[in-house]
C-alpha positions in Angstrom: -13.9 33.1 -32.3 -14.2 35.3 -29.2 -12.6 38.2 -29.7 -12.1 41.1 -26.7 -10.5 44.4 -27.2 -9.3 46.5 -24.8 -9.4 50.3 -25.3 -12.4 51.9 -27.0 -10.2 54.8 -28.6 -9.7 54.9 -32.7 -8.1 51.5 -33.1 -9.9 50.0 -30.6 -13.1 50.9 -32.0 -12.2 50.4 -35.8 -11.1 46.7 -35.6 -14.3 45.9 -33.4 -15.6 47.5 -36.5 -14.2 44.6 -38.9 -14.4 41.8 -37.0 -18.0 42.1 -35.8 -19.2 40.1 -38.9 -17.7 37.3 -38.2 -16.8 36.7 -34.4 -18.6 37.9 -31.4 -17.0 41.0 -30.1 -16.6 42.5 -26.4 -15.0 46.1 -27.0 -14.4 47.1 -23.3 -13.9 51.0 -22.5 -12.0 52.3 -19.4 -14.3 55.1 -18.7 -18.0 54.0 -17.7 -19.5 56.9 -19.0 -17.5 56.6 -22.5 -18.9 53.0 -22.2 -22.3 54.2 -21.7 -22.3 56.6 -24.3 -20.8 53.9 -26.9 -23.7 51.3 -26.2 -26.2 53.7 -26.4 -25.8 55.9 -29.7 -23.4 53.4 -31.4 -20.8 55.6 -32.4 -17.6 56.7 -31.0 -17.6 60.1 -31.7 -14.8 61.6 -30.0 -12.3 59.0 -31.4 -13.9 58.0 -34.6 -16.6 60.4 -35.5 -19.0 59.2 -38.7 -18.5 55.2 -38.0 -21.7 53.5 -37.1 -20.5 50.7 -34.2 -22.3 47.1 -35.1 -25.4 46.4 -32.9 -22.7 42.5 -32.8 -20.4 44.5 -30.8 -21.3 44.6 -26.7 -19.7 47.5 -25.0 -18.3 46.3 -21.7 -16.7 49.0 -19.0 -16.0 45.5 -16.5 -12.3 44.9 -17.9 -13.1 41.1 -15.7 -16.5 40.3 -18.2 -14.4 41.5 -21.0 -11.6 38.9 -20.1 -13.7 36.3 -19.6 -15.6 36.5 -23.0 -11.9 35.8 -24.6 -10.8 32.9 -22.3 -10.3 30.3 -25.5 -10.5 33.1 -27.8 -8.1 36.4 -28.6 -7.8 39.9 -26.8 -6.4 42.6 -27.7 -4.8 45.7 -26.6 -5.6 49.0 -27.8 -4.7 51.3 -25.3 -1.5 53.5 -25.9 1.6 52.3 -24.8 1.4 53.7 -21.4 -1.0 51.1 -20.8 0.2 48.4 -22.7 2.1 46.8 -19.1 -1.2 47.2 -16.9 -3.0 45.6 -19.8 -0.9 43.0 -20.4 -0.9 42.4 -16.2 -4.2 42.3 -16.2 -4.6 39.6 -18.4 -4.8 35.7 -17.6 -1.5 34.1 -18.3 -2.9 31.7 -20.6 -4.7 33.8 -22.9 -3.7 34.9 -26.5 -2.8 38.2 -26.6 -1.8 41.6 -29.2 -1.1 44.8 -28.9 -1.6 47.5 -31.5 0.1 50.6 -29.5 3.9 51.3 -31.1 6.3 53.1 -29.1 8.7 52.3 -26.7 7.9 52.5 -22.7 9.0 55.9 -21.1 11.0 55.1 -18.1 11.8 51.0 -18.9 12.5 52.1 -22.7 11.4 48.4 -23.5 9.2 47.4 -26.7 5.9 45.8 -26.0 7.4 41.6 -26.6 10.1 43.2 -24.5 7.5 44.1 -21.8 5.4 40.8 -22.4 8.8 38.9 -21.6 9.0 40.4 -18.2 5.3 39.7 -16.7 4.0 36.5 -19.5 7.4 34.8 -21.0 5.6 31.7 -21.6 2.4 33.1 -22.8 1.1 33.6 -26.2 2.0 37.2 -27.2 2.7 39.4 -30.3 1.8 42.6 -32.3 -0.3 43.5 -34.6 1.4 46.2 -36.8 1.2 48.2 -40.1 0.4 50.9 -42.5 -3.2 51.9 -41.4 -5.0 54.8 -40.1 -8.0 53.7 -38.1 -10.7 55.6 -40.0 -9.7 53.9 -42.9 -10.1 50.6 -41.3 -13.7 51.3 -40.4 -14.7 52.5 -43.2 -13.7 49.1 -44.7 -10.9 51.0 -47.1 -8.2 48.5 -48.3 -5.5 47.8 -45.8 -2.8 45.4 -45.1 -1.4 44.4 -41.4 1.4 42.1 -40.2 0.7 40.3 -37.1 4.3 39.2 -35.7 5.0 36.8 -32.6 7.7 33.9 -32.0 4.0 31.6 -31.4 3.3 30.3 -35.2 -0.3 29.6 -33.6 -1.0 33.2 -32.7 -0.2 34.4 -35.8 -2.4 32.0 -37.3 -5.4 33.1 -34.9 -4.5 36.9 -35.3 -5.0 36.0 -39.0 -8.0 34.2 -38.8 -9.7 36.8 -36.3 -9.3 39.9 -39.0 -8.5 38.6 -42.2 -11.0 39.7 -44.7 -11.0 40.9 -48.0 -10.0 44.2 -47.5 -8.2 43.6 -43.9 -5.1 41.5 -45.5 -3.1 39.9 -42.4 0.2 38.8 -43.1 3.0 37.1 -40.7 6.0 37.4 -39.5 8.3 35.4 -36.9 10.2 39.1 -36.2 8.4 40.5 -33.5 11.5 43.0 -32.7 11.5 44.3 -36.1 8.2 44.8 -36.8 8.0 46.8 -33.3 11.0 48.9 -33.8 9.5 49.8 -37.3 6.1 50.7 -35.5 8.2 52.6 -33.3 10.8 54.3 -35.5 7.9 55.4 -38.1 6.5 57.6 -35.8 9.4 59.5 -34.8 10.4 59.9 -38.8 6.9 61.1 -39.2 7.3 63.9 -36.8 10.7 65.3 -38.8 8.7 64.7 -42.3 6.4 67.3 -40.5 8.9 69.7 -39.5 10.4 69.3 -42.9 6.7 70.0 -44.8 5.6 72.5 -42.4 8.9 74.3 -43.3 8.2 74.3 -47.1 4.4 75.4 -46.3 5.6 78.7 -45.6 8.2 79.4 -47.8 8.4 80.0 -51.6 11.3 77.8 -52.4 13.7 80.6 -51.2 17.4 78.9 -50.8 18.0 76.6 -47.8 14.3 75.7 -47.2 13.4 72.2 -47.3 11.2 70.8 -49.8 9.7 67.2 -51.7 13.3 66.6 -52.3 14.4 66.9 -48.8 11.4 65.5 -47.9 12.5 62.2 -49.7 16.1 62.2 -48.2 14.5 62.4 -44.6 12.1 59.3 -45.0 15.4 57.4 -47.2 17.8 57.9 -44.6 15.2 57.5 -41.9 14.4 54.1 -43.0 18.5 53.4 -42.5 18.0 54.8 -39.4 15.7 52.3 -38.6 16.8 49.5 -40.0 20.2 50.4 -37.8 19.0 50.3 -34.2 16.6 47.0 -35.3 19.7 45.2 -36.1 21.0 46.2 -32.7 18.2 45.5 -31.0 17.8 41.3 -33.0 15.9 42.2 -35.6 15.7 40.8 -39.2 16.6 43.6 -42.2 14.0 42.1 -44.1 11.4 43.1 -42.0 12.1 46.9 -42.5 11.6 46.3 -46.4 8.1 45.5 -45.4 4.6 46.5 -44.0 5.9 47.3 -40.2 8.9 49.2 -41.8 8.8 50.9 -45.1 5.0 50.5 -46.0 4.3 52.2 -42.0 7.0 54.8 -42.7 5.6 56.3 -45.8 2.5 56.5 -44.4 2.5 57.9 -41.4 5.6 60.6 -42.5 3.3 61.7 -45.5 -0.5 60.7 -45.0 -2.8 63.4 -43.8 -4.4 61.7 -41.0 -0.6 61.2 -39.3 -0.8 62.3 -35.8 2.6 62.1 -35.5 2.8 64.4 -39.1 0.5 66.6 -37.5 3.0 67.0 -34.3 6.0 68.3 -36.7 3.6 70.5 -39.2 2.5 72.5 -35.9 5.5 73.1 -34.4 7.0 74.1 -37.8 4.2 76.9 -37.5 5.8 77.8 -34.4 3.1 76.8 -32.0 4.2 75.1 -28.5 4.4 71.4 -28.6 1.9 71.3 -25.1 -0.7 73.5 -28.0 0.2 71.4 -30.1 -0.9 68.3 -28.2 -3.9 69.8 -26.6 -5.4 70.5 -30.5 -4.7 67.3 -31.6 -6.9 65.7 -28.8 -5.3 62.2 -29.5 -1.8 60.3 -28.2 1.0 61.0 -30.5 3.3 58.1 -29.8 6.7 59.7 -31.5 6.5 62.8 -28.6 6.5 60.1 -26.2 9.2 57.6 -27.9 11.7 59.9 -29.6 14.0 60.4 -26.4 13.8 56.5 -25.3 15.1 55.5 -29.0 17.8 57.9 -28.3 18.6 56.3 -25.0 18.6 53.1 -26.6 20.8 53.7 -29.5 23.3 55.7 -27.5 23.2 52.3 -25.1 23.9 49.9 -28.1 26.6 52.6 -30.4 24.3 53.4 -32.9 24.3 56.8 -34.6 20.6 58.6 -34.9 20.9 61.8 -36.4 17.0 62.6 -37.4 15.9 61.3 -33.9 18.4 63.3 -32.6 17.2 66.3 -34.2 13.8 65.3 -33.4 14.5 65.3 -29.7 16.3 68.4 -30.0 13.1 70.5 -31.4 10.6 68.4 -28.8 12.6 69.1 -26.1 13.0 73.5 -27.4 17.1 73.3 -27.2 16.8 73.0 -31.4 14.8 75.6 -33.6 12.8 73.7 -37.1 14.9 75.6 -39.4 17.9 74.9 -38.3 17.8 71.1 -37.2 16.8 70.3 -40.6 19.2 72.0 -42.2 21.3 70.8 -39.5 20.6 67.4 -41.3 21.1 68.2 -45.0 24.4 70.1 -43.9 26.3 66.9 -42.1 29.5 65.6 -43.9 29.3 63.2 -46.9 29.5 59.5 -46.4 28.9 56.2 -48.3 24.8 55.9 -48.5 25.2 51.7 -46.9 
């Protein structure tokens, strides 16, 4: 199979990675010099330092060659979610088509299908989703993805195209709820942050959070979740798996979480635009938190931890008190 990806970054760069063995890959960068550099030392250093790029892949910086490579085959999308609409314009309507980014789009507050609906509705079109840090991926660690669309044919090509031993691909017919969990996770991820940056500096003196608050946040986070997808036409079963809980425990407690990283520095007390600038990659939660909040408020459902989130991104909340802000509201039944 042909496959194309577009956006060299971390993701873009680590699935080329996997499914250079078996399919010829086009990995097509926006910047020519970043394309230049790629194709001639092999290694993407400034997303994905340490991984050796596979002398199968060709490094394309004409987004038109990259397109055509994929015309009966797959592309793919690995930009952020900024992108994701010019991407998805720039695409041939009959092509098959994912997206990796998760978030929702500042401004429109749509999802990615919800996007894809507007400018393709009868094209092939879905998401490929999960629990996975991109340097794992490359490295060929053990990961599992869920590649969702309402097209029972793209799912079956996203499975064929990465599927591997230690690449599972499952499916799902729930686009909506495996984007709102891509989503959601990130935003969670940024409170697990504040929450552990919080007990970093304390020494379990009264009123600090700790691993037990830590638990509650991702728990109740997880119903927060699962709440707006309903809204929104999703399935709850989909937030039991990969795209919801597997993604949510991941990003809210795995080292590598940008998102993570987001809340564990302003916890320190550094300014979010510091923040942002150290971490050197997209954080999708910043971006996302205050849509989901727009979109809840729009459809009467009640997001406490976003709202905190929002509260401590946007400087009208302090960390201290926003958590405990969250462990202090009134009691009510758990479903």
């Amino acid at each position: 199979m042909n496959v194309t990806i577009l956006g060299a970054g971390a993701w873009g760069t680590a699935l080329a990675v996997q499914a250079a063995p078996r399919h010829a890959v086009q990995l097509w960068a926006r910047q020519p010099a970043h394309a230049r550099a790629l194709g001639s030392s092999r290694r993407n250093e400034r997303y994905l330092p340490g991984i050796a790029l596979p002398a199968e892949v060709a490094v394309v910086d004409t987004i038109d060659a990259a397109l055509a490579h994929a015309a009966d085959g797959l592309v793919v999308i690995a930009t952020p979610m900024s992108g994701l609409r010019a991407m998805l314009a720039a695409v041939p309507g009959q092509a098959r088509v994912l997206w990796l980014c998760k978030g929702f789009e500042a401004g429109s507050g749509l999802l990615g299908h919800e996007i894809a609906q507007q400018l393709r509705p009868q094209a092939h079109a879905g998401v490929l989703s999960g629990p996975s840090f991109a340097e794992e991926v490359a490295r060929g660690q053990p990961t599992a993805l869920v590649a969702a669309s309402a097209d029972a044919a793209l799912r079956e090509a996203a499975a064929e195209a990465f599927h591997t031993d230690l690449l599972r691909v499952y499916t799902s017919a729930d686009p909506i709820g495996v984007e709102v969990g891509g989503a959601l996770k990130n935003v969670m991820a940024i409170a697990a942050g504040l929450c552990d940056g919080l007990a970093a500096q304390s020494v379990a003196a009264p009123g600090t959070p700790g691993h037990n608050a830590r638990a509650a946040l991702i728990t109740r986070g997880l119903a927060e979740m699962t709440r707006l997808g309903l809204a929104l036409g999703a399935r709850a079963e989909t937030f039991m798996g990969l795209s919801g809980l597997g993604d949510l425990v991941l990003t809210a407690t795995g080292d590598l979480s940008r998102n993570r990283k987001v809340g564990l520095g302003l916890a320190a007390g550094r300014p979010l635009a510091r923040v942002l600038a150290d971490l050197g990659h997209v954080a999708e939660g910043v971006y996302s938190a205050p849509v989901v909040l727009l979109r809840a408020r729009a459809v009467g459902v009640e997001m406490p931890i976003t709202e905190a989130v929002v509260g401590v991104l946007e400087g009208r909340l302090n960390v201290l008190d926003a958590v405990r802000g969250l462990m202090g509201r009134w009691p009510r039944a758990e479903s």
